[in-house]
C-alpha atoms as one frame of an Amber mdcrd trajectory, in Angstrom:
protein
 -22.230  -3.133 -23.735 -19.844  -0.390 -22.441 -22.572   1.535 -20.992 -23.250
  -1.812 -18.816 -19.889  -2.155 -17.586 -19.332   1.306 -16.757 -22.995   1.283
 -14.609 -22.044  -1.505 -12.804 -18.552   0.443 -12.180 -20.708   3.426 -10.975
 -22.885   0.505  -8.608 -19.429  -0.789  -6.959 -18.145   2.540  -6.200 -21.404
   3.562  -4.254 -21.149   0.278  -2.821 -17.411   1.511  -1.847 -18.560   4.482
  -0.318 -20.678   2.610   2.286 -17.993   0.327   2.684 -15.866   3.280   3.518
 -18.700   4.274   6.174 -17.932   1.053   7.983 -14.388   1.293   8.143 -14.561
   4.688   9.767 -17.132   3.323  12.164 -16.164   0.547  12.756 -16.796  -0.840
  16.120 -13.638  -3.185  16.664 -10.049  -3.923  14.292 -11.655  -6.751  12.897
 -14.700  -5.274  11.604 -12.290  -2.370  10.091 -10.295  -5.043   8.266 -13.272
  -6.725   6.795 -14.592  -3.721   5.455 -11.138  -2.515   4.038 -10.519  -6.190
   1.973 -14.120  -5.163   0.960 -12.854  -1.850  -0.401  -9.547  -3.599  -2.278
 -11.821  -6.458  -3.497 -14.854  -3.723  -4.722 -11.671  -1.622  -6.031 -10.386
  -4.827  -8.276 -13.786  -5.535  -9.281 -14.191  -1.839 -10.661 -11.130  -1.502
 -12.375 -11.872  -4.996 -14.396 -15.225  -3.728 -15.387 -13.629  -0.247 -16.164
 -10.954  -1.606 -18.271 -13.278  -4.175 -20.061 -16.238  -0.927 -20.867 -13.206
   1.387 -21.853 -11.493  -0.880 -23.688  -7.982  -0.467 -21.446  -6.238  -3.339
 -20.928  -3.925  -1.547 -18.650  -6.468  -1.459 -16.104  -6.323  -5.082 -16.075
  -2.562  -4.983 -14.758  -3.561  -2.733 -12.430  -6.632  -4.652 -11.019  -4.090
  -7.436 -10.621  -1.667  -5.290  -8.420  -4.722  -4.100  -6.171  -5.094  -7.850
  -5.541  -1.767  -8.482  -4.487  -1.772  -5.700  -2.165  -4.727  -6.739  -0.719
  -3.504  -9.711   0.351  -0.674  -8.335   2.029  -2.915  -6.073   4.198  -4.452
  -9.030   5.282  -1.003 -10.848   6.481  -0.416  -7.647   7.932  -3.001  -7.099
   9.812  -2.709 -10.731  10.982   0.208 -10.724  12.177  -0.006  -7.011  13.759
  -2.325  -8.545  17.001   0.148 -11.280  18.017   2.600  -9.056  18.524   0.740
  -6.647  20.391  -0.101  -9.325  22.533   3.423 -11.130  23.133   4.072  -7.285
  23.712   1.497  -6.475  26.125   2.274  -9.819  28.175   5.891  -9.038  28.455
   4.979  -5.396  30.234   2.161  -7.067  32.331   5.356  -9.356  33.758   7.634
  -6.579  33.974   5.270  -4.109  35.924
């Protein structure tokens, strides 16, 4: 049963990798953002099956700290575009 969990590690990370493609080409800050919760949630879903085929519990605690930061990035990057905005009006009013 380890060999299972540690191939469907191995399928994640490949799915990672073209995950990774579309942050790099990604055509607007949206579609970047997507594809990076993709990577954290991909990420968390490798380190369960990792820790459950290699019998680490650890990687459990991990897996659980890649989730919380995850989220973050997400409030972060939601927050980051309003301000830019409220930003960009002020020097449209200015100039």
């Amino acid at each position: 049963m380890a060999t299972f969990f540690v191939g469907m590690a191995l399928f994640l990370f490949l799915n990672l990798l073209a995950g990774l493609i579309r942050v790099v080409r990604g055509p607007e800050p949206p579609d970047r953002m997507l594809a990076a919760q993709l990577l954290g949630t991909t990420g968390v879903g490798i380190l369960l099956l990792l820790g459950e085929g290699m019998g680490e519990p650890a990687l459990r605690d991990v897996a659980l700290l890649f989730a919380l930061l995850a989220i973050l990035t997400v409030f972060a990057f939601v927050e980051r575009p309003a301000e830019s905005e409220g930003e960009a009006a002020e020097e449209g009013e200015t100039a």
